[in-house]
N, C-alpha and C positions, 0 to 999 in steps of 0.2 A: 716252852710256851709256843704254841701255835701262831703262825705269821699266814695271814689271809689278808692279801693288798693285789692294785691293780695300780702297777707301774705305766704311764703312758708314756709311748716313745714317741706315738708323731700323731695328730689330729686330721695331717689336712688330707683331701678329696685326692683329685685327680692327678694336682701337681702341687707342688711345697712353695710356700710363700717363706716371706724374711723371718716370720713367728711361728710358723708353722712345719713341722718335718712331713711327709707322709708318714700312713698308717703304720703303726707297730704298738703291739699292748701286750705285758709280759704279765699274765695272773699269778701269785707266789700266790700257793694251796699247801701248806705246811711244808714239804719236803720236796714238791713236786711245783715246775714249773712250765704253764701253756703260756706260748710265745704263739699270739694270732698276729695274722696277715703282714710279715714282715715290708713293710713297705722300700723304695730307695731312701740309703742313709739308715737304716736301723742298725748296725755294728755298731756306726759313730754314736750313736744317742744311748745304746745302753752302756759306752763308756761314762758318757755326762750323768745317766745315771746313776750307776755305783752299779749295772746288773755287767755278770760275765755268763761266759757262754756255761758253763760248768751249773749256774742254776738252770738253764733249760733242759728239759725234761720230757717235752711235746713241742710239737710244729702244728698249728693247726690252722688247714688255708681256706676263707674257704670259698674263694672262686681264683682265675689266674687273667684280671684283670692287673697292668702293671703295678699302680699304686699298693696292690696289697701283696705282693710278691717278687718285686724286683731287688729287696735286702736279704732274700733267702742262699744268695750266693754268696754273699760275704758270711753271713751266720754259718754257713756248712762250712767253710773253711776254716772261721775262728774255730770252730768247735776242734778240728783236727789239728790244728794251729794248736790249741791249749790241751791235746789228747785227753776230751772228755774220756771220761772211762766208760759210764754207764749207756745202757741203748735208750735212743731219743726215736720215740715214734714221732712218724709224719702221717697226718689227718688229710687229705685234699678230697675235692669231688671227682671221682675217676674220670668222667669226661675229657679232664685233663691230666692224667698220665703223662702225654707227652711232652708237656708244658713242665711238668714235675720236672722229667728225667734231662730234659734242657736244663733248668734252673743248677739242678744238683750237678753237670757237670758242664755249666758253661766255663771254665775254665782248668788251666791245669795245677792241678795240686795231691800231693798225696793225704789220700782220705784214709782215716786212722777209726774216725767216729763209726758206731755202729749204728746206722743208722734203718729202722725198720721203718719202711712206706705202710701206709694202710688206707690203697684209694678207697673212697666211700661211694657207694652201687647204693643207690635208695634210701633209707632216712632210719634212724633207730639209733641200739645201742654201738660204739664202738670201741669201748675201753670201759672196765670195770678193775677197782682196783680195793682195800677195805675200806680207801677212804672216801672216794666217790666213783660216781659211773658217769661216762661221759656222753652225751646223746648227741646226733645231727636233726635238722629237719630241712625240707628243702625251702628255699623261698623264691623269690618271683625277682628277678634282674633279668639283664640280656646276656649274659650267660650265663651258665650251667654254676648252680651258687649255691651253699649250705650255710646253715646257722649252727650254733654250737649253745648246749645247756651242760652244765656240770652240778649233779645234786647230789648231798652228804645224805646219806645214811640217816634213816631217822632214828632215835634211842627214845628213851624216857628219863625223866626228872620225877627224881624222885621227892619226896615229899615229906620234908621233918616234922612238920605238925603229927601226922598220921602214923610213922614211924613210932616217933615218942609216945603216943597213946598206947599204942598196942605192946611196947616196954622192947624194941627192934633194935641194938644201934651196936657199935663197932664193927667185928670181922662180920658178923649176922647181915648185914646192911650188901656186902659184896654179895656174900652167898646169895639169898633171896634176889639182888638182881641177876645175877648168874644162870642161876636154877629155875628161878621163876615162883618160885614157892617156897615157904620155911615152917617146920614146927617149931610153935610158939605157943607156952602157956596151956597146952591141951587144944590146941586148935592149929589146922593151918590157916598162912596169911600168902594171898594171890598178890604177885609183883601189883598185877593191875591193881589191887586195895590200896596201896600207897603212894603210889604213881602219877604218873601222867605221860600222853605221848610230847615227844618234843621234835620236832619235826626240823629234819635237817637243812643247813644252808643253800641255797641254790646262788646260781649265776648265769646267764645268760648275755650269748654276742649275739647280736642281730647287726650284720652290717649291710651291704649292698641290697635293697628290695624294695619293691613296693607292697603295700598291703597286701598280705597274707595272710592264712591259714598257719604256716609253718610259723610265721613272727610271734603271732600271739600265742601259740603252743609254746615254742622258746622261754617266750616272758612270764608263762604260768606262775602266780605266786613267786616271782625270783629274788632274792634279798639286793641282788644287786642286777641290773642290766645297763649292757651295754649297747647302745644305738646308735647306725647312721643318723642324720641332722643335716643330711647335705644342704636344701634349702630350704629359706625362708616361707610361711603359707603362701605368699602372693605370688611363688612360682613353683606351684604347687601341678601346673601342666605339664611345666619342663620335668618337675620330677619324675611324674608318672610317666613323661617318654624317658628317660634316661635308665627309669629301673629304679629309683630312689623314693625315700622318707623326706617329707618336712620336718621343721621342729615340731609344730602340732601333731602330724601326725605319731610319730615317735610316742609325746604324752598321752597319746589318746591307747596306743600298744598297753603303755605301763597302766593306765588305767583301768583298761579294761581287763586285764592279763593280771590285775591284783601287785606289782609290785611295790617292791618298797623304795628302792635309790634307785633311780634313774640318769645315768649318765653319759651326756650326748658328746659326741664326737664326728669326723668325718666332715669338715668344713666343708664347703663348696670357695674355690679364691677369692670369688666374687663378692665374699665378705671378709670384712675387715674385724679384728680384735675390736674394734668399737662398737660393731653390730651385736655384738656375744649377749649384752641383754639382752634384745631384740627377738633374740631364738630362744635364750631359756624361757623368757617372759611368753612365747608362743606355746612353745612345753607346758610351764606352768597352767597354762586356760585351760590345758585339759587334764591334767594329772596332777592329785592335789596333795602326793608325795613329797620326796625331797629330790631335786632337780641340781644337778652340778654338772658344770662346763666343762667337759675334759681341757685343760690345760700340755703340752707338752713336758714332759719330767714329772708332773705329779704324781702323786702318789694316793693313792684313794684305797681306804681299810672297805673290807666289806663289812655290810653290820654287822653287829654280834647278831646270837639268836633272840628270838620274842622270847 
């Protein structure tokens, strides 16, 4: 059975409050695991979670402000520490290269993990694999920043009504989707005749930006997205000088970018666990989806498909 969840290690902004860890989100995509913007403390938090270094799979940074990359030191180590076996690519925006090559060896240790870098020059695909393809786009912060989309494969769903009528079923049912076509009864029957497209899962992180171009490409029809929320509408100035999202704005991405789950993360200190309605309820005015609060340690399934 397929496991598609989005572990959160840490929500908050800039600096970690008594409830809050910095940034870390580990997405489990079946067998494959993306570990974005490891913030300070993310080693310790995926032990509170149940995650070990051996499910990651991908590093994906996507700017080298502290908060989203200061746990990238402990994570390279664990991984050599626990002699991941398999190669774990690293995503960042090449601007920062040197910031990477800091990170990965600001300390001494013997490195065992294979680790393949893949800084990112411009926006597009950067890992294709059969079970999805992983895109960047750029977005708008004060520094040099990318967003991350990860979409499945689209297939078709097949259709027992239709099947049944034209007298189609057991090993026939393989073939005909296989082949695309089958002789039936003195006639052939086209996959498409029984069919339908069924359009694969997406996912989308949007974190550090202000309204963009890149954000809403990102959140295109996404089954699940993931958003900054740094502050509240009424300080909706300071966002826009700092490089950030409101809650409202965030809702108003998913709204218009067609998504289905929306879930905000990336506190600002400045609010409190008691404010946390305050921001969904802002989201909500504008996206009349489903809206959830990234919590610390949660765990959040991505939907199934429509």
């Amino acid at each position: 059975m397929s496991l598609r969840e989005l572990v959160i290690l840490g929500t908050a902004s800039q600096a970690p409050t008594r409830s809050r860890n910095q940034n870390g989100y580990l997405l489990r995509w079946d067998a494959d695991g993306l570990l974005f913007d490891p913030g300070e403390g993310t080693q310790r938090q995926m032990l509170f979670a149940g995650v070990t270094a051996s499910h990651i799979t991908r590093v994906c940074i996507t700017h080298f402000h502290g908060d989203h990359c200061l746990g990238l030191p402990g994570v390279l180590q664990r991984m050599s520490l626990d002699q991941v076996g398999h190669t774990v690519e690293a995503c960042y925006p090449a601007e920062g290269q040197e910031y990477f090559a800091r990170l990965r060896h600001a300390a001494v240790f013997r490195e065992v993990t294979n680790l393949r870098e893949h800084p990112v020059d411009g926006e597009g695909p950067v890992a294709e694999t059969p079970e999805f393809l992983l895109e960047t786009r750029r977005l708008s912060h004060t520094a040099p920043a990318i967003g991350y989309r990860l979409t499945e494969p689209g297939g078709r769903r097949m259709l027992p009504g239709k099947l049944a009528a034209l007298g189609i079923a057991g090993p026939d049912v393989g073939r005909l989707l296989h082949e695309g076509s089958l002789a039936v009864g003195g006639r052939v029957v086209t996959l498409e005749q029984v069919s339908e497209p069924r359009p694969g899962q997406r996912f989308a992180f949007v974190m550090d930006t202000r309204l963009c171009d890149g954000a809403f490409a990102l959140a295109d029809r996404a089954d699940m997205l993931v958003c900054e929320s740094t502050f509240a509408n009424a300080d909706a100035a300071l966002a826009r000088e700092y490089g950030h999202l409101t809650a409202g704005q965030a809702g108003r991405i998913a709204a218009e970018a067609g998504a289905r789950l929306l879930v905000l993360t990336h506190f600002s200190q400045r609010y409190d666990p008691s404010d946390s309605q305050r921001l969904a309820g802002e989201a909500a005015a504008a996206f009349a989806g489903e809206v959830v609060l990234a919590r610390d340690l949660d765990r959040i399934e991505v939907p199934p498909r429509l």
